[in-house]
N, C-alpha and C positions, 0 to 999 in steps of 0.2 A: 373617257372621251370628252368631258367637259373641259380638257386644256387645249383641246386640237380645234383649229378650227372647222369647220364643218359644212362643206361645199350641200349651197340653200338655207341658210341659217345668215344673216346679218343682222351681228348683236347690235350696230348703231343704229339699225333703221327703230324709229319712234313710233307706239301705236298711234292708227287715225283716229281714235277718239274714246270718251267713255263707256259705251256699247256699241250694238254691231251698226257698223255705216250702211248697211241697205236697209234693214229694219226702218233705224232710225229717218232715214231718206224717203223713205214711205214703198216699200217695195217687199211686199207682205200684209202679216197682221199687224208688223208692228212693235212685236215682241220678241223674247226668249226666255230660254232656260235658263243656258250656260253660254259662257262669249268662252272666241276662240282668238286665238290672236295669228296670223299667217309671220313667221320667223323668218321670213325671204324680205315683204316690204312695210308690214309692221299692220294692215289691213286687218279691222278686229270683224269678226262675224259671227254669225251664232251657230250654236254646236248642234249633232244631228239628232237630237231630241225634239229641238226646238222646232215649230211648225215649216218655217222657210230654208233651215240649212245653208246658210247662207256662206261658213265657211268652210263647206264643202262645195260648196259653186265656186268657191272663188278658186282652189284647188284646180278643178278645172279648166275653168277659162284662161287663169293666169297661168298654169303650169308651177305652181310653188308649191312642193309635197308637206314641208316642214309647218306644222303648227305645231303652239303650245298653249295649255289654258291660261285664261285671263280671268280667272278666278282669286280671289284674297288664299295667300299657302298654299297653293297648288304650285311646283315646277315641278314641268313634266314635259316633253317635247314626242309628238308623235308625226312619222312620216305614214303619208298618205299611200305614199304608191308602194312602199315596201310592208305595211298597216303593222309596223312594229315601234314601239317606245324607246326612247333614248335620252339621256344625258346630253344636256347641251350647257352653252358659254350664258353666262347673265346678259338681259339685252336691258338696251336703255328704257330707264323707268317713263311711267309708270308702266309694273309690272304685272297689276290687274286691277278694275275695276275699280272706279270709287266703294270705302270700304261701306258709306254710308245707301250705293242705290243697292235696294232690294232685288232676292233672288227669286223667284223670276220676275226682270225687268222689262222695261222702264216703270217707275212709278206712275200709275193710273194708264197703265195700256194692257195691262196684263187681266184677261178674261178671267169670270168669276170658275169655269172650269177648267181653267190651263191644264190641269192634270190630264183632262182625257183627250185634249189636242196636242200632247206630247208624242213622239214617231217613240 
């Protein structure tokens, strides 16, 4: 499947940044787990572990099933509305996270018990 292209998936679209934009925007605590990247318009948010879910809201609102992790060795593409895994095309880098910010991020927002604020 990864040669075809793949209607909600836009390999050129660029992520919006190095963690998740609402987090980061101050919409939540602030943090996350894992970042997710939306494969429709490159919109990174954090994964549903993380306290705010942020790109599973974006899912929603925006109507874009397709995300992939924005994790360092992670490709892996999952659709939301079918919640199955799939092979997808390489999308423009960067393809996850700085290798240097810490997991779970951002550096110095992350509470001293993130583990038991995890969903």
């Amino acid at each position: 499947m990864a040669d075809r292209a793949i209607l909600g998936i836009d390999p050129q679209a660029a992520p919006s940044g190095p963690g998740c934009a609402d987090c980061l925007a101050g919409d939540g605590p602030g943090w996350w787990f894992h970042l997710r990247r939306c494969a429709a318009c490159g919109r990174v948010g954090c994964c549903d572990s993380s306290p705010s879910q942020h790109a599973t809201s974006h899912f929603r609102t925006a109507g874009h099933p397709f995300i992939t992790s924005y994790e360092p060795g992670e490709e892996w593409f999952y659709n939301n509305e079918t919640e199955q895994f799939y092979d997808g095309p390489q999308l423009a880098p960067p393809t996850s996270h700085p290798a240097d910010q810490p997991v779970p991020g951002p550096a110095g927002a992350v509470p001293e018990d993130w583990q038991q604020r995890l969903h």
